[in-house]
VODRENSE-866779 format. One record per residue (C-alpha): residue number from 1; residue in one letter; chain; x, y, z. Coordinates in pm, whole numbers, always signed. Example, Ala and Ser with C-alpha at 12.3 -4.5 7.8 and 13.67 -1.06 7.14 Angstrom:
R	1	A	A	+1230	-450	+780 $
R	2	S	A	+1367	-106	+714 $
//
This chain:
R	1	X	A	-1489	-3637	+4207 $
R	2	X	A	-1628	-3306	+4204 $
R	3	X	A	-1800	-3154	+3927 $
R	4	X	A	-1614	-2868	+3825 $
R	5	X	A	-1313	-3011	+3887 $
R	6	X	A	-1451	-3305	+3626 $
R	7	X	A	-1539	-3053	+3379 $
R	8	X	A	-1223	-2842	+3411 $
R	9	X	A	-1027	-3161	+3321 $
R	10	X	A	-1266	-3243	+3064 $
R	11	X	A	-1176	-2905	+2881 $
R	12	X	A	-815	-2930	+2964 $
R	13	X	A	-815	-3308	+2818 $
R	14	X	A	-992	-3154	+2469 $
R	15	X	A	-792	-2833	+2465 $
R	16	X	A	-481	-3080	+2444 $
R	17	X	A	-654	-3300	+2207 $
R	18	X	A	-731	-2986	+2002 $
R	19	X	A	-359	-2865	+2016 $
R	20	X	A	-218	-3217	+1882 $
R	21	X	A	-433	-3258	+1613 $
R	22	X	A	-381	-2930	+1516 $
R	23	X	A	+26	-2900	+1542 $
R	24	X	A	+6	-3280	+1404 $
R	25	X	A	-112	-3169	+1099 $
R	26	X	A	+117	-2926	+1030 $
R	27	X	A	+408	-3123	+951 $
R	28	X	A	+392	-3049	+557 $
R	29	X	A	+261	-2773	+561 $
R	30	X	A	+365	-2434	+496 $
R	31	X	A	+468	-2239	+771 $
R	32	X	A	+248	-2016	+1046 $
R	33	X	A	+173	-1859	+1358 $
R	34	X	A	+107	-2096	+1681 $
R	35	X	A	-294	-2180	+1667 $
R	36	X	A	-466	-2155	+1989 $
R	37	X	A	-687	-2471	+2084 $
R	38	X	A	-1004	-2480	+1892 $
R	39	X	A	-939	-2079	+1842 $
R	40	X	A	-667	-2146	+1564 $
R	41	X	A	-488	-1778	+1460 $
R	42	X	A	-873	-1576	+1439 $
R	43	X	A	-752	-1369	+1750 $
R	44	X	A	-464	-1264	+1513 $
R	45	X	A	-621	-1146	+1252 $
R	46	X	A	-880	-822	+1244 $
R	47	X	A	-1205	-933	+1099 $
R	48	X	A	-1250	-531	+950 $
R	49	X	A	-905	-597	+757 $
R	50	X	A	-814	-912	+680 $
R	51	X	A	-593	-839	+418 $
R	52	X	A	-342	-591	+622 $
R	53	X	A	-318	-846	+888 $
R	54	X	A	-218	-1159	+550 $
R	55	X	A	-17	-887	+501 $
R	56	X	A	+179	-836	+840 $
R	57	X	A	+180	-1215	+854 $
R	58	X	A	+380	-1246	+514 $
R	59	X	A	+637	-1055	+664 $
R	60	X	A	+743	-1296	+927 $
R	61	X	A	+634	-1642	+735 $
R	62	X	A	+675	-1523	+353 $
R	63	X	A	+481	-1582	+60 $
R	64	X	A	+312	-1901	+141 $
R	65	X	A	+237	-1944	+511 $
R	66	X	A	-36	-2139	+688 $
R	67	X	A	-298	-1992	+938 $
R	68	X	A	-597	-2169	+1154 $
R	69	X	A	-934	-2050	+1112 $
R	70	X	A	-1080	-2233	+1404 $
R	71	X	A	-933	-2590	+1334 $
R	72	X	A	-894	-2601	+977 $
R	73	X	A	-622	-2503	+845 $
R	74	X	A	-577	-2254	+541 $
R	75	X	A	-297	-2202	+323 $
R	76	X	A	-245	-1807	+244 $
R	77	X	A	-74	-1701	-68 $
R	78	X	A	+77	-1337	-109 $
R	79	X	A	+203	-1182	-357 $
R	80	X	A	+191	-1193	-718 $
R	81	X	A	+484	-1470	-752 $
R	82	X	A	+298	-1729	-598 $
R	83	X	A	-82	-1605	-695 $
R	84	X	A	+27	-1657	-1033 $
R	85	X	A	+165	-2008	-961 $
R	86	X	A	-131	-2128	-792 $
R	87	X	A	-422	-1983	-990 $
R	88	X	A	-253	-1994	-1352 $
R	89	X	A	+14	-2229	-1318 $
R	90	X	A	-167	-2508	-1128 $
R	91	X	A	-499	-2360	-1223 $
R	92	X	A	-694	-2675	-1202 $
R	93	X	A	-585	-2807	-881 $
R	94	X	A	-654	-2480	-741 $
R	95	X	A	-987	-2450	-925 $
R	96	X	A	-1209	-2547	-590 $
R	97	X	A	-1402	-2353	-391 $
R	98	X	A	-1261	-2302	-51 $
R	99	X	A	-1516	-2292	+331 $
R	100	X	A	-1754	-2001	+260 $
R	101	X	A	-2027	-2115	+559 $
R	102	X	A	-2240	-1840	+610 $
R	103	X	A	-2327	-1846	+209 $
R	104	X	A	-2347	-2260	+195 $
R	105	X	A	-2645	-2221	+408 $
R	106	X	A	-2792	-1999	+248 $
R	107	X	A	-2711	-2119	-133 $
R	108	X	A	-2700	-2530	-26 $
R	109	X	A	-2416	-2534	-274 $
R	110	X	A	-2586	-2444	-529 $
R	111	X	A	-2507	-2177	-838 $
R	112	X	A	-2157	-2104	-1011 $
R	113	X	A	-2015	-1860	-731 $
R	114	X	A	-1982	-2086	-472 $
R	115	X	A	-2026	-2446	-620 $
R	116	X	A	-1676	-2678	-697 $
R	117	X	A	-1583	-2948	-878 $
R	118	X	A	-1810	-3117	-1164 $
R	119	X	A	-2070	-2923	-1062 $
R	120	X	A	-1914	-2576	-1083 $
R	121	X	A	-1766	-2679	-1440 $
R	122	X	A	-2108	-2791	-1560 $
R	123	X	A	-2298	-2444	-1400 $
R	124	X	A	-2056	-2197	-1550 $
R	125	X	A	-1997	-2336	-1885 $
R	126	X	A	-2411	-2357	-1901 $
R	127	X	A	-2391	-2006	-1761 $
R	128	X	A	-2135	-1849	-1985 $
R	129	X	A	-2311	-2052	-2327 $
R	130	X	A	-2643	-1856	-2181 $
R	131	X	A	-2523	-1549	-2163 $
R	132	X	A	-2385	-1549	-2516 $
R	133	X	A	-2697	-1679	-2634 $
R	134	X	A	-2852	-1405	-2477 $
R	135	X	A	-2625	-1149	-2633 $
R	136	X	A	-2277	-1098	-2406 $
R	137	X	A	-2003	-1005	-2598 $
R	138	X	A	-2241	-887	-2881 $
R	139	X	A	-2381	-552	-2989 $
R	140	X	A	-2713	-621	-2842 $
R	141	X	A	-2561	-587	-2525 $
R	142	X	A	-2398	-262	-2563 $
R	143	X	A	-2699	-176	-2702 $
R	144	X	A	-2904	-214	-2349 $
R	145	X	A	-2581	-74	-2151 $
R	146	X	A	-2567	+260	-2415 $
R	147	X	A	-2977	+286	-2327 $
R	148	X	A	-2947	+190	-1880 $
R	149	X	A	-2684	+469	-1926 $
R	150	X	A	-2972	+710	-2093 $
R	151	X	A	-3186	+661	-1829 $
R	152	X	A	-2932	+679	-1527 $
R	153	X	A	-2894	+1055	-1676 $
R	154	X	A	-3200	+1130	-1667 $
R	155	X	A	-3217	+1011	-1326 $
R	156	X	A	-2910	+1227	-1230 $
R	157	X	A	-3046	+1556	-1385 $
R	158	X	A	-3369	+1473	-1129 $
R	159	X	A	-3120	+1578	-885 $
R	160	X	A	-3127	+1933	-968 $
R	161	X	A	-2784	+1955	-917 $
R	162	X	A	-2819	+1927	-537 $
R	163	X	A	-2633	+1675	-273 $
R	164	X	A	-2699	+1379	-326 $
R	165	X	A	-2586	+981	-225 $
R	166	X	A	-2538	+835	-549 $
R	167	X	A	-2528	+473	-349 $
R	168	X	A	-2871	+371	-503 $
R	169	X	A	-2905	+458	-862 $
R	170	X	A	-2535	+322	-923 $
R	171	X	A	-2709	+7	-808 $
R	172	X	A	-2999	+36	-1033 $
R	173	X	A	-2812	+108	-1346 $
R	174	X	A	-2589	-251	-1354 $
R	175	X	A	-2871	-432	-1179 $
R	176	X	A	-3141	-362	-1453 $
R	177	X	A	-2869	-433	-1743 $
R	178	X	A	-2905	-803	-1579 $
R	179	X	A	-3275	-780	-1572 $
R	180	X	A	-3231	-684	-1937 $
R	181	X	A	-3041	-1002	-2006 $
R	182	X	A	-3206	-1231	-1784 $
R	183	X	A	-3593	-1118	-1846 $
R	184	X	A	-3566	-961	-2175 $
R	185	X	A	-3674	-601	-1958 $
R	186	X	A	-3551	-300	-1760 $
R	187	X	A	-3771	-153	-1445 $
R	188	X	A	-3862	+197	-1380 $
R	189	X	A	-3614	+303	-1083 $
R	190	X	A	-3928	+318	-902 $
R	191	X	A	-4121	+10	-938 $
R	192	X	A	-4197	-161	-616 $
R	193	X	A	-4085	-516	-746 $
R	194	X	A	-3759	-354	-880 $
R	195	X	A	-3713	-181	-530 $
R	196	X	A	-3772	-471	-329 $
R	197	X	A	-3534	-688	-547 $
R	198	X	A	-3229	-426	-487 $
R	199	X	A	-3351	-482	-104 $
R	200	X	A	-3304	-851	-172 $
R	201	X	A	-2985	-853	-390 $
R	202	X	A	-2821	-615	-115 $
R	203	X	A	-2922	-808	+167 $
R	204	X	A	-2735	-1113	+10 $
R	205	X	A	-2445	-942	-33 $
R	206	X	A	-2440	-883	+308 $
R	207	X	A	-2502	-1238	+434 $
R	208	X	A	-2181	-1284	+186 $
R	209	X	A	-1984	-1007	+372 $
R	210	X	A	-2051	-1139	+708 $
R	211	X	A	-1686	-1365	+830 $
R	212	X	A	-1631	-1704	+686 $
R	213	X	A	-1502	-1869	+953 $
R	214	X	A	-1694	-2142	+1065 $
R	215	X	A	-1755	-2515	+907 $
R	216	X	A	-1803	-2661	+611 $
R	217	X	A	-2179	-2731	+463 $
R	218	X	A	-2289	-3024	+295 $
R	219	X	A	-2352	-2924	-112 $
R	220	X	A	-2619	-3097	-273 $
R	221	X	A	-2530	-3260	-633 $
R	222	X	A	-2842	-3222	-828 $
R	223	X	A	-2851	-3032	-1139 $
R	224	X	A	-3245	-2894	-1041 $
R	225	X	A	-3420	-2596	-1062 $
R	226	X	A	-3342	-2447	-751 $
R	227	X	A	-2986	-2443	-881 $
R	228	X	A	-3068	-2243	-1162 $
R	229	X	A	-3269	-2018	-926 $
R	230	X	A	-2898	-1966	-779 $
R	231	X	A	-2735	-1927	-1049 $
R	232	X	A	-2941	-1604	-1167 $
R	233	X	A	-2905	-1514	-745 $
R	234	X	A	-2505	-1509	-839 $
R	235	X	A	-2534	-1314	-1114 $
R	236	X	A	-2739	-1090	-1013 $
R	237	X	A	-2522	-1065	-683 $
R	238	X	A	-2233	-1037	-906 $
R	239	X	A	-2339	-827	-1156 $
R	240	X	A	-2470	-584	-971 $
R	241	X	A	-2297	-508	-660 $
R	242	X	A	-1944	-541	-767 $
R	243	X	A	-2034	-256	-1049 $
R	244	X	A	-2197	-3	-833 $
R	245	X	A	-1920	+6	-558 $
R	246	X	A	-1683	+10	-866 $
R	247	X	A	-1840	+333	-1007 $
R	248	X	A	-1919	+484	-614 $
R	249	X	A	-1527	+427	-494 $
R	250	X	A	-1446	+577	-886 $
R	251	X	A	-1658	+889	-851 $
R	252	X	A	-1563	+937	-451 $
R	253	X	A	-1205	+932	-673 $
R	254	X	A	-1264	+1115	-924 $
R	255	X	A	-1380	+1410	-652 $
R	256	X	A	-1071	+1382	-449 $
R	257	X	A	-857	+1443	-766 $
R	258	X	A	-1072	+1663	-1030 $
R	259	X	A	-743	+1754	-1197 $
R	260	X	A	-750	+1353	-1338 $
R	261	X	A	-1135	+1454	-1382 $
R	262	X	A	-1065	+1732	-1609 $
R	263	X	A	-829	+1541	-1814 $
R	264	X	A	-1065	+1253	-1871 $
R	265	X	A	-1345	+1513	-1986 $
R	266	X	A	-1109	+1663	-2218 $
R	267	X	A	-1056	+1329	-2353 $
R	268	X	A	-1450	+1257	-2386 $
R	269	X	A	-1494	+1580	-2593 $
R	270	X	A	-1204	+1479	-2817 $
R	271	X	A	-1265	+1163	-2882 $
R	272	X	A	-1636	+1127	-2835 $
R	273	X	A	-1798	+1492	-2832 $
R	274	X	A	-2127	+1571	-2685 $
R	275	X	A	-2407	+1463	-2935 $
R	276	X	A	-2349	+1105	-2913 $
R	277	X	A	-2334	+837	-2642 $
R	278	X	A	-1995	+626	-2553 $
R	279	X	A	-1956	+304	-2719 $
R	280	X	A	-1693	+86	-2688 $
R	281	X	A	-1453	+106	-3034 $
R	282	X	A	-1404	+462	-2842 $
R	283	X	A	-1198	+298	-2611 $
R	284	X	A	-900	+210	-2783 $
R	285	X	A	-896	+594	-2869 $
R	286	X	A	-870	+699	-2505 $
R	287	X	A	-579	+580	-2306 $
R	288	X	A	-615	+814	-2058 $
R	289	X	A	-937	+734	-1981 $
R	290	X	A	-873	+376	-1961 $
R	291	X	A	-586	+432	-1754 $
R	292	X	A	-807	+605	-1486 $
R	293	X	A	-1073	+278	-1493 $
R	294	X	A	-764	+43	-1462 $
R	295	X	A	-638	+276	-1166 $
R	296	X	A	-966	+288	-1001 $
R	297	X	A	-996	-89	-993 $
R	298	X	A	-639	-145	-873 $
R	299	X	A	-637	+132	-588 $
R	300	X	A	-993	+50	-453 $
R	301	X	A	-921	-352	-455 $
R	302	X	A	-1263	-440	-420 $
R	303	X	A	-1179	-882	-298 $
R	304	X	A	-843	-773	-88 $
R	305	X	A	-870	-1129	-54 $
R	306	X	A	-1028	-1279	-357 $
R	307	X	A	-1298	-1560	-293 $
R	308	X	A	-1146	-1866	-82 $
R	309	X	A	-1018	-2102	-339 $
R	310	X	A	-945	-2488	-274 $
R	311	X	A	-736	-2754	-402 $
R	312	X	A	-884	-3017	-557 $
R	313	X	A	-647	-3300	-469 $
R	314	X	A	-303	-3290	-250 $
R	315	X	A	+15	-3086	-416 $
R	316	X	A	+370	-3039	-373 $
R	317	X	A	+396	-2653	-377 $
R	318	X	A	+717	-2508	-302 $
R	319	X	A	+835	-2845	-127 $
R	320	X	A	+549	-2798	+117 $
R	321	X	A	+202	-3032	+85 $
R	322	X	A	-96	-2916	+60 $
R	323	X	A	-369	-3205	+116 $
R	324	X	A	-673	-3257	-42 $
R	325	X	A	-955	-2988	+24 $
R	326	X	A	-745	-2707	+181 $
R	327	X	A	-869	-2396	+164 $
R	328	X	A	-662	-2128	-10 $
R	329	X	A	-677	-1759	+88 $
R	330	X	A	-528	-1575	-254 $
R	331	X	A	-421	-1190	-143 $
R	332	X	A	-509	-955	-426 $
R	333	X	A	-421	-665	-210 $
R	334	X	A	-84	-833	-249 $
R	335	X	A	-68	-806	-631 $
R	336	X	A	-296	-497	-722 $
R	337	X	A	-57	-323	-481 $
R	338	X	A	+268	-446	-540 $
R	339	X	A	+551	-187	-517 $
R	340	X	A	+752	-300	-732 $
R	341	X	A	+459	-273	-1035 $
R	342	X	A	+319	-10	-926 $
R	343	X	A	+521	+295	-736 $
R	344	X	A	+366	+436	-435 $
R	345	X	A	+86	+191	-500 $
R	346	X	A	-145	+333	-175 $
R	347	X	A	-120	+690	-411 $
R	348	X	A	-448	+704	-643 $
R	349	X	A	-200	+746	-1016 $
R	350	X	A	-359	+660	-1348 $
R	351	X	A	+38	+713	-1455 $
R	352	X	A	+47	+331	-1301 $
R	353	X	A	-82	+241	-1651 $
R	354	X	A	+57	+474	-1900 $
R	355	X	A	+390	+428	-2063 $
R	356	X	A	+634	+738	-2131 $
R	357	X	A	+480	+835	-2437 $
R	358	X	A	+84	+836	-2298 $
R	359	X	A	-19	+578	-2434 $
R	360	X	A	-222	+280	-2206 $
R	361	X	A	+6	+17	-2050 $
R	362	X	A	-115	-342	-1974 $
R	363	X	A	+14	-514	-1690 $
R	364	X	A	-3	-871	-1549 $
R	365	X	A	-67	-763	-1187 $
R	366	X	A	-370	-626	-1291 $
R	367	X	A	-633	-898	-1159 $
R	368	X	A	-927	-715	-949 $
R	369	X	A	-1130	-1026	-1143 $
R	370	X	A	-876	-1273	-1008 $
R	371	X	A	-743	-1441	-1210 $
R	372	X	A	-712	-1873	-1389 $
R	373	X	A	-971	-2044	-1400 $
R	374	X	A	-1188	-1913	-1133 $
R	375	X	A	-1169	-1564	-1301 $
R	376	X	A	-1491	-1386	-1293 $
R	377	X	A	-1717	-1492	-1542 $
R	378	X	A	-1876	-1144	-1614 $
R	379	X	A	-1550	-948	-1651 $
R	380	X	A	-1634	-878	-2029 $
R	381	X	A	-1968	-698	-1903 $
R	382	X	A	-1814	-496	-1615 $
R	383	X	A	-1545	-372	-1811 $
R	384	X	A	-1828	-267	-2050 $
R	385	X	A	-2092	-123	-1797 $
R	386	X	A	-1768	+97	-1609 $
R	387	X	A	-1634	+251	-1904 $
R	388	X	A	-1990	+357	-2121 $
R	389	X	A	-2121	+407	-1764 $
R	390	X	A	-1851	+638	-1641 $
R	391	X	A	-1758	+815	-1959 $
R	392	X	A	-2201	+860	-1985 $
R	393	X	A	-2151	+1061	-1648 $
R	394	X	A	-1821	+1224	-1715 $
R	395	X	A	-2019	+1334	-2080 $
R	396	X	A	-2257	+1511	-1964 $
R	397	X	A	-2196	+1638	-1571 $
R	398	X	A	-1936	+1876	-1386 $
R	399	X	A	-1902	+1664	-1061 $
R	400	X	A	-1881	+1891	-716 $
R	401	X	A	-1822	+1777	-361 $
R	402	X	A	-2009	+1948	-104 $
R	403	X	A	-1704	+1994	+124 $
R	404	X	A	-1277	+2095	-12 $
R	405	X	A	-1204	+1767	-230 $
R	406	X	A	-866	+1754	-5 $
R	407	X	A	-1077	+1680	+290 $
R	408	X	A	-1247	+1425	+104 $
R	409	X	A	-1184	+1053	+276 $
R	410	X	A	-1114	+772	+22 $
R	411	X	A	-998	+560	+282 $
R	412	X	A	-1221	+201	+263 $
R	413	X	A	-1447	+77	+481 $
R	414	X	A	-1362	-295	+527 $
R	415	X	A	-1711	-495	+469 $
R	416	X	A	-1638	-868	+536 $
R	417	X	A	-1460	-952	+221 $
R	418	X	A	-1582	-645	+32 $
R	419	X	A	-1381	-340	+6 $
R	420	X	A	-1644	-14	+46 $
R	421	X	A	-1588	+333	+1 $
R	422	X	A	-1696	+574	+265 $
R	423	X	A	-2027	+770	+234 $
R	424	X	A	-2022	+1106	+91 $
R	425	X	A	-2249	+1332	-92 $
R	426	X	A	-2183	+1416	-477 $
R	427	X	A	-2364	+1742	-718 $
R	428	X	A	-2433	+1646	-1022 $
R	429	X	A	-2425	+1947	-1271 $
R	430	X	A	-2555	+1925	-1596 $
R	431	X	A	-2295	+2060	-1899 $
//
């Protein structure tokens, strides 16, 4: 027989073989576009924007559909309906951590971020119990927030008021409130060690933003030392990038619409004045203000599509199966911008969270943390580090953009699984 024609029926016969297995599968589960052989759906769906392509799925399949990321199949769920049923509802059979590759090799399955099962529950109650011991959720840490907010200002004023790209001290600030907690000391925004750390922490996050569809790695079950070493590489990971693009989309924001600027300043010198720094009992005292973080958070959505979850054994969910090990792609996009909760929800509106009267309004689709039991275990410190961060800035600068704040671009740039705002340059002018 000749050769090619021997390896063109040796494709064909495992493109068929592919196809079966594939569309043999699928008889419980939820419903989905037509994978291609070994392919699955990944031509259908734009690696720059995941979450508007979940999205224009959902439309055909509904809330609960199936797609193929290569050959493994991966239940999406969209909306806030059948989030909430999944992650809250059945929050421990949803607790796992779905394929994440390119970070397995890199982390071995090791940390909290990444890690399921046993292992996951033992790192992140050890985490969580460390972090109290080391002050979260206590005055200390305010304390070393209130002071990393000192000396971002002073860092700002070094500006002299001139253009600048506030991309790297918004990463310093949050990143040396961890080295505060996790080495009992801050670093001069110039240190070499600090500098090549942010090089490191950045770099990760990258590696985390690249695609995660490939296969599955092989986690490691030992509670050792190099897990630990992960474990402070997730929080610092965590803890740091998350923040900074928080407060760089919320600035980029806050130029675009100095009108809710000028209202949140008027709020600072009521409630706070200008010969103290922010703390966090003034909080409750400024709706408005709050309103505006909450807003921020929802309209940037940061994870449009959370970190892949799993299920940790097989479920009937909405008389479809779901085996053992399935990956589970939760759409936050789907709930943080829900039209119903939130009118006009692709408009930038702190109104989204204020009632008639003014005052602040809570709502359930708020979950840019996510949301069970997977929910971010360092929420009570962001919250903290974006509103005495913010407010700090807000307290004692006039913010200018360099071009007409209507021409100003807020639109994101789609990282991987990280939503990013667009450079721009920002004056900070002292008050």
């Amino acid at each position: 027989m000749d050769p090619v024609v021997a390896l063109v029926l040796c494709l064909s016969c495992l493109l068929l073989l592919s196809l079966w297995r594939q569309r043999s599968g699928r008889g419980k589960l939820p419903p989905g576009p037509m994978p291609l052989p070994i392919l699955g759906n990944i031509l259908q769906i734009d690696t720059k924007n995941i979450s508007k392509s979940l999205t224009n799925l959902s439309k055909v399949y509904g809330p609960v559909f199936t797609v193929y990321l290569g050959l493994r199949p991966t239940v999406v769920l969209h909306g806030y309906e059948a989030v909430k049923e999944a992650l809250i509802d059945h929050g421990e059979i949803f607790s796992g951590r779905g394929n994440f590759p390119v970070a397995d090799r890199v982390t071995k399955g090791l940390g909290i971020i990444l890690t399921t099962g046993s292992r996951w529950k033992v790192m992140r109650r050890f985490s969580v119990m460390t972090l109290r011991n080391f002050g979260m959720g206590k005055k200390s840490i305010e304390d070393r927030v209130q002071e990393e907010a000192r000396c971002l200002m002073e860092e700002l004023r070094k500006t002299e008021s001139s253009p600048c790209d506030p991309t790297f001290l918004l990463g310093c600030a949050p990143c040396n409130v961890i080295c505060s907690i996790i080495f009992n000391y801050r670093f001069n925004y110039k240190d070499q060690h600090f500098l090549k750390f942010m090089r490191k922490v950045n770099e990760n996050v990258q590696i985390l933003s690249s695609p995660w569809i490939q296969e599955k790695g092989n986690p490691q079950t030992e509670f050792t030392t190099e897990a630990l070493i992960n474990t402070v590489n997730d929080l610092f990971g965590a803890g740091t990038e998350t923040t900074s693009t928080t407060l760089r989309y919320g600035l980029l924001l806050l130029l675009k619409h100095p009108e809710v600027t000028a209202k949140v300043q008027e709020e600072i010198d009521h409630v706070i004045g200008r010969h103290r720094s922010p703390c966090m009992q003034d909080k409750s005292s400024m709706p408005y203000t709050e309103a505006v973080l909450h807003e921020i958070q929802r309209y940037i959505d940061l994870l449009p599509t959370n970190l892949p979850h799993a299920v940790t054994c097989g479920i009937k969910f909405r008389n479809y199966f779901i085996p053992k090990g399935t990956t589970i792609i939760t759409s936050l996009t789907s709930v943080l911008h829900d039209s119903k909760e939130f009118p006009n929800p692709e408009k930038f509106d702190p109104g989204h969270f204020l009632d008639k009267s003014g005052k602040f309004k809570k709502s359930d689709y708020f979950m840019p943390f996510s949301t069970g039991k997977r929910i971010c275990a360092g929420e009570s410190l962001a919250r903290m580090e974006l509103f005495i961060f913010l407010t700090t800035i807000l307290q004692n600068f006039r913010l200018k953009s360099v071009v007409d704040p209507k021409d100003l671009d807020t639109t994101p740039v789609y990282n991987g699984f990280v939503s990013v705002p667009p450079a721009y340059q920002i004056c900070f002018i002292p008050v």
